[in-house]
C-alpha positions as CSV (number, residue, x, y, z in Angstrom):
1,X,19.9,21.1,-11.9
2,X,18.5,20.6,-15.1
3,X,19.3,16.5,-16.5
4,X,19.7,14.0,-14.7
5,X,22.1,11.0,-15.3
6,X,20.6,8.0,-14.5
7,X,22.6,4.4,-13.8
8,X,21.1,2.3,-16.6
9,X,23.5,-0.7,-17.1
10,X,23.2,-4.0,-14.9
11,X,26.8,-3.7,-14.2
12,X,27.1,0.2,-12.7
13,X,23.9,-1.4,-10.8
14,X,25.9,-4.4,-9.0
15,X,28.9,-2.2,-8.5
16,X,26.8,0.1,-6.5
17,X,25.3,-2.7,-4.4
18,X,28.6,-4.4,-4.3
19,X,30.7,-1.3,-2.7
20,X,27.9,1.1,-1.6
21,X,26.3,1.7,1.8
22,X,22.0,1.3,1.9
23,X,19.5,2.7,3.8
24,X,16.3,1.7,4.2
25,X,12.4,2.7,4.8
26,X,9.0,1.3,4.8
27,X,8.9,2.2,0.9
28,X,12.2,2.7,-0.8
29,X,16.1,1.6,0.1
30,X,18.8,3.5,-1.5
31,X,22.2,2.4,-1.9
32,X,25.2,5.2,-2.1
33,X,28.4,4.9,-3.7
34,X,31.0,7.7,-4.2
35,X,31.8,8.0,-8.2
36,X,34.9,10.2,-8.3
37,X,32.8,13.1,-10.5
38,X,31.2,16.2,-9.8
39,X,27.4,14.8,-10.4
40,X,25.3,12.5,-9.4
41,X,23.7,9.7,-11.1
42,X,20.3,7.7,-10.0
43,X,18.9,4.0,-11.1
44,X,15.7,2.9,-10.5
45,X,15.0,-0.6,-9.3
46,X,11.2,-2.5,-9.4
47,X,10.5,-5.6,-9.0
48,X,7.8,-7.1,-11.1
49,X,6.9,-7.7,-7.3
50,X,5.6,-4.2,-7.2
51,X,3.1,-4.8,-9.8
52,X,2.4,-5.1,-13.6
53,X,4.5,-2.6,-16.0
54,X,2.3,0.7,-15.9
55,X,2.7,0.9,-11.8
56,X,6.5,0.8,-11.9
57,X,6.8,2.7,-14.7
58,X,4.2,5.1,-13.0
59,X,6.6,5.0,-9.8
60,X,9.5,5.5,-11.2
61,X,8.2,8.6,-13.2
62,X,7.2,10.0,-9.8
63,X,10.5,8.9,-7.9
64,X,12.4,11.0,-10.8
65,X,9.9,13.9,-10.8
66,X,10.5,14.5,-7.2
67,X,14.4,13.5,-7.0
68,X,14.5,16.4,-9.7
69,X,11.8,18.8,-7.7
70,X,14.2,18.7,-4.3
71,X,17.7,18.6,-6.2
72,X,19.3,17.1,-3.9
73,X,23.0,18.6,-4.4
74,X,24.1,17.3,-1.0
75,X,25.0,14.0,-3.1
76,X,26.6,15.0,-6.1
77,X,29.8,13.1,-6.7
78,X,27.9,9.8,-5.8
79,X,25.7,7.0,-7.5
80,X,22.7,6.0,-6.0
81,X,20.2,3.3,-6.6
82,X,16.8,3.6,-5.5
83,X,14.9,0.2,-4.8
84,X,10.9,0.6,-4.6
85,X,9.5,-1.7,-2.2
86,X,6.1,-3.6,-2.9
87,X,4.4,-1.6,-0.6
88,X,4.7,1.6,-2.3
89,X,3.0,0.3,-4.9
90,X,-0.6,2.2,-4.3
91,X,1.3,5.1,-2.2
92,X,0.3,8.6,-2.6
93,X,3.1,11.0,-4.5
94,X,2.9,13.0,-1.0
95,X,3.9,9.6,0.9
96,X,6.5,9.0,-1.9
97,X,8.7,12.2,-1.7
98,X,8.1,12.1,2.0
99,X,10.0,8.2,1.7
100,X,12.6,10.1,-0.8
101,X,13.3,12.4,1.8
102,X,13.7,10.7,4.3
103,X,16.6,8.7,3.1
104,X,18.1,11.4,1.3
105,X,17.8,13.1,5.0
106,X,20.2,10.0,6.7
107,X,22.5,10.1,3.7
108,X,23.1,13.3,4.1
109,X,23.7,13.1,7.6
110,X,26.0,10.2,6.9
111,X,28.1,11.6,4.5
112,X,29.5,14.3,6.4
């Protein structure tokens, strides 16, 4: 899989929250848009709610590390945001990619 394309303007961000579908767990939601292309793109979202700059920037290393780990090439052709919840603030990285899973799990399941 290599790179990953990641969603980093505020406007590809509200058009996939505008016109995407979401799903949801105790730590992450992720919202799914088709994007017409072969690949798929990921955002990050964290609130400051989460906690002070080095915890989101430590979760969102980890979120990326194990979206990249799984490759997940069930959604290519899609954009996906990826909102951390304040409760995964503190969570192990096994409790994260088992979160990440489990919503990549029902999107799969969905987009068939």
């Amino acid at each position: 899989m290599g790179t990953i394309l990641m969603i980093k303007k505020s406007r590809e961000f509200a058009k996939v929250y505008r016109r995407g579908k979401s799903r949801a767990n105790r730590l992450l939601v992720l919202y799914q848009k088709p994007n017409g292309e072969k690949l798929a793109r990921i955002g990050f979202s964290i609130s400051k709610k989460v906690g002070h700059a080095p915890e989101r920037n430590r979760l969102k290393r980890v979120l990326k590390e194990i979206y990249r780990q799984n490759e997940y090439d069930q959604l290519t052709g899609n954009d996906l945001v990826i909102i951390v919840r304040a409760n995964a603030n503190g969570a192990s990285y096994d409790e994260l990619e088992s979160a990440m899973k489990h919503i990549m799990r029902i999107s799969k399941v969905e987009k068939r």
